[in-house]
C-alpha positions in Angstrom: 91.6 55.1 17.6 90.7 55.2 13.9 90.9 58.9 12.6 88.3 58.4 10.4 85.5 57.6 13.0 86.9 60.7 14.9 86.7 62.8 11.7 83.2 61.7 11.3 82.3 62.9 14.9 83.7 66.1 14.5 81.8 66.9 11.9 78.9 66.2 13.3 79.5 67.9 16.5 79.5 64.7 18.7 83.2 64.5 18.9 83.8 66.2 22.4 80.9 63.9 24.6 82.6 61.1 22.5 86.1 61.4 23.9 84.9 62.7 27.5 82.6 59.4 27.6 86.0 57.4 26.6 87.3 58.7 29.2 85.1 58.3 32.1 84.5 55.1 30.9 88.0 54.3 31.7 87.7 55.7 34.7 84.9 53.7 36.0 85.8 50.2 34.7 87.0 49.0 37.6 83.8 50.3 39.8 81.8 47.2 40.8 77.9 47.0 41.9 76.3 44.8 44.3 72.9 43.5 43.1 71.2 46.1 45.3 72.9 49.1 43.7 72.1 47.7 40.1 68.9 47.1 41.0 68.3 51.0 42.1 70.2 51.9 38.8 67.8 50.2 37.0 64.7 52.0 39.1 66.5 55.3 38.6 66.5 54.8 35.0 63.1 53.3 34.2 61.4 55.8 36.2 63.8 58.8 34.4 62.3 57.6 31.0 59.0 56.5 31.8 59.7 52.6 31.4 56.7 50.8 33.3 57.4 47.6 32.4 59.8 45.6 29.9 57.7 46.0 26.6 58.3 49.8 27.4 62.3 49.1 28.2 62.6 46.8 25.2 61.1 49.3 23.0 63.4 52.0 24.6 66.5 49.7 23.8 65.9 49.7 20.1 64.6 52.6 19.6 67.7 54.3 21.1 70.2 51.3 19.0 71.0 49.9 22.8 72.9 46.3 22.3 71.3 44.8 25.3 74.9 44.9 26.9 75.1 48.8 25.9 71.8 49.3 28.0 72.6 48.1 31.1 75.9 50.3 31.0 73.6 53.2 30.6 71.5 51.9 33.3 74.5 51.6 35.8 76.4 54.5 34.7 75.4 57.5 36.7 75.5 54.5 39.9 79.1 54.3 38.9 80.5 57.9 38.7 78.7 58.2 41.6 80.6 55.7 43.8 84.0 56.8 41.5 83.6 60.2 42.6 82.6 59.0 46.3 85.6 57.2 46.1 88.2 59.6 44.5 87.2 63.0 45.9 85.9 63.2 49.4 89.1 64.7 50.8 89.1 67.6 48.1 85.0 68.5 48.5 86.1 70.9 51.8 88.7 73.2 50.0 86.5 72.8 46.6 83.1 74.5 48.2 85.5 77.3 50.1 86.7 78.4 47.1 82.9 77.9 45.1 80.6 78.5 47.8 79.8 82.4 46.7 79.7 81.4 43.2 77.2 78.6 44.1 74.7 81.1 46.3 71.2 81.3 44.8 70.1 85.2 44.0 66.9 86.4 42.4 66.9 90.0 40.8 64.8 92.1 38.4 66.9 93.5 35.3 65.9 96.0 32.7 68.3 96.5 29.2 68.4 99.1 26.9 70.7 100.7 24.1 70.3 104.4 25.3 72.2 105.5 28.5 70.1 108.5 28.0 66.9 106.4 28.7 68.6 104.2 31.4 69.3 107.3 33.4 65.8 108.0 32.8 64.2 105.1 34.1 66.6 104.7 36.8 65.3 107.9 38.4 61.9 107.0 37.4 62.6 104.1 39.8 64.6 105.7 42.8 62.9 109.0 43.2 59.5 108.7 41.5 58.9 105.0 43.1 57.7 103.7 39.7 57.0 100.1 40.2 60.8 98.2 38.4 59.1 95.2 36.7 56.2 96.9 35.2 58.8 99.5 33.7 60.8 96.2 32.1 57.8 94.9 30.5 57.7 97.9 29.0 61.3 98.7 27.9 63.7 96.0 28.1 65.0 94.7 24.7 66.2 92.0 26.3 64.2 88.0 27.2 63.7 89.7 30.7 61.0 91.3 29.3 59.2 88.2 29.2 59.4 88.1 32.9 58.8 91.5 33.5 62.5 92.2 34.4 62.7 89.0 36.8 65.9 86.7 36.8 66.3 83.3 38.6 66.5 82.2 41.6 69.6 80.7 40.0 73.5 80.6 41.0 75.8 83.4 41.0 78.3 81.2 38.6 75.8 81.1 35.8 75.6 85.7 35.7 77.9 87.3 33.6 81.0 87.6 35.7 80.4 92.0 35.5 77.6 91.7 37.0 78.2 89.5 39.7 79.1 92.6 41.7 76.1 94.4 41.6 74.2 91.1 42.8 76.2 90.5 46.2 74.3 89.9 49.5 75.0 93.3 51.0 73.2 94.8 48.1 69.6 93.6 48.6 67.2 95.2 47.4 69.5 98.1 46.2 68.9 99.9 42.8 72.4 100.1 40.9 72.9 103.0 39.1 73.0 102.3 34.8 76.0 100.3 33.9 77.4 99.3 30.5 77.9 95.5 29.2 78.2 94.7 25.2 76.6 98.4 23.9 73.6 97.5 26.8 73.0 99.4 29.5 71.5 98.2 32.2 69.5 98.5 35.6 69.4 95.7 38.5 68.1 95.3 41.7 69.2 92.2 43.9 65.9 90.9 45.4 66.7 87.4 47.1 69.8 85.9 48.0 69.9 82.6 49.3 73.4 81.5 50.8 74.6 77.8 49.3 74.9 74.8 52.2 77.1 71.9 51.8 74.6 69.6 51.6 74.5 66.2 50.1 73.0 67.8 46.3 75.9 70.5 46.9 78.7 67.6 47.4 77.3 65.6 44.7 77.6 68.7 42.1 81.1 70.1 43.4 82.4 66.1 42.8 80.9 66.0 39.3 82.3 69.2 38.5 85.6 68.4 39.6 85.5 64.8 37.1 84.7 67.0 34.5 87.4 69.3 34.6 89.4 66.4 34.9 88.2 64.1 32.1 88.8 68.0 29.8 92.3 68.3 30.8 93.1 64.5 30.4 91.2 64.5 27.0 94.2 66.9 25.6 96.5 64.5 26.9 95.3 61.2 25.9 94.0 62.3 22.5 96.7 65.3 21.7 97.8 63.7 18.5 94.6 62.7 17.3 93.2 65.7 18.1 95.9 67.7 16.6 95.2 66.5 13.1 91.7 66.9 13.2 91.6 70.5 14.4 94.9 71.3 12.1 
């Protein structure tokens, strides 16, 4: 591949989604589509982007520099790694959510930061023996974008909390006020308030195989472009 075009990527930023869509695209070349499947790609897509009818779509093509070859790729694309990943992973999806599945559970909790351990102790005991009311004291003091939320986090997946955290938020600690604990010069007070366990459903399977592609198109994108790669970066 021309070092210049990959010079030119990298400096804009673009040069990683460039070589991982190289790569899948190699992956996927040999998946074919029966007529019905490209014709639900095509729903899929027009309904994604609003396209009501083919001035809308043709409008769409240019606006985005689509060839109109290059658009029905993108229209069949996500059909593709669909049926690549159907294809390629099933056995692996079993051992794969065993190893995720706590990571994936779904956990709501309030959260209140601040810089003082002095004040966090404070607070905490404001909470635990005074029964002041958590969120309304986050409002009030947290310095961090919880206090938007008055001190409410989620519902979102374990794997997306700072991994230090993660302890204080496991399922046999609902609705248990953690003493003040320190992360980056914060301290910081949290209460677990929902946790819903992950189930392998089809969503669940769909996400475990993507994620798996993905770590595989990274790791294969050091091997396929190492040399490439290593003058750029060096």
């Amino acid at each position: 591949m021309e070092y210049k075009v990959l010079e030119e990527l990298s400096k804009y930023g673009l040069l990683i989604e460039f070589l991982k869509s190289k790569i899948l695209e190699n992956k996927i070349k040999d998946i074919n589509l029966s007529e019905d499947e490209k014709a639900d790609a095509r729903n899929h897509y027009t309904k994604f982007f609003s396209l009501k009818n083919e001035i809308l779509i043709e409008e769409h093509r240019k606006k985005n520099l689509l060839s109109r070859e290059n658009l029905i790729y993108r229209m069949n694309l996500n059909k593709k790694v669909q049926k690549y990943c159907e294809d390629k992973y099933d056995e692996f999806i079993g051992k794969e959510y065993l190893s995720n599945k706590e990571k994936m559970d779904i956990v709501k909790y309030s959260m209140l930061r601040v810089k003082e351990y002095g004040l966090a102790m404070e607070l905490y005991l404001k909470i635990k023996d005074d029964n002041e009311d958590f969120n309304k004291l986050a409002g009030i003091h947290s310095i961090g974008i919880e206090k938007k939320t008055n001190g409410v986090i989620g519902p979102l997946p374990l794997e997306r909390i700072n991994e230090l955290m993660r302890p204080k938020l496991s399922k046999n600690k609902l609705n248990i006020l953690n003493k003040p604990f320190k992360i980056n010069n914060e301290w910081i007070l949290c209460r677990l308030e929902e946790y819903k366990e992950s189930k392998l459903d089809d969503k669940t399977v769909m996400n475990l195989k993507s994620k798996i592609l993905d770590n595989e198109i990274e790791r294969e994108i050091l091997n396929v472009y190492n040399k490439e790669l290593n003058t750029i970066l060096n």
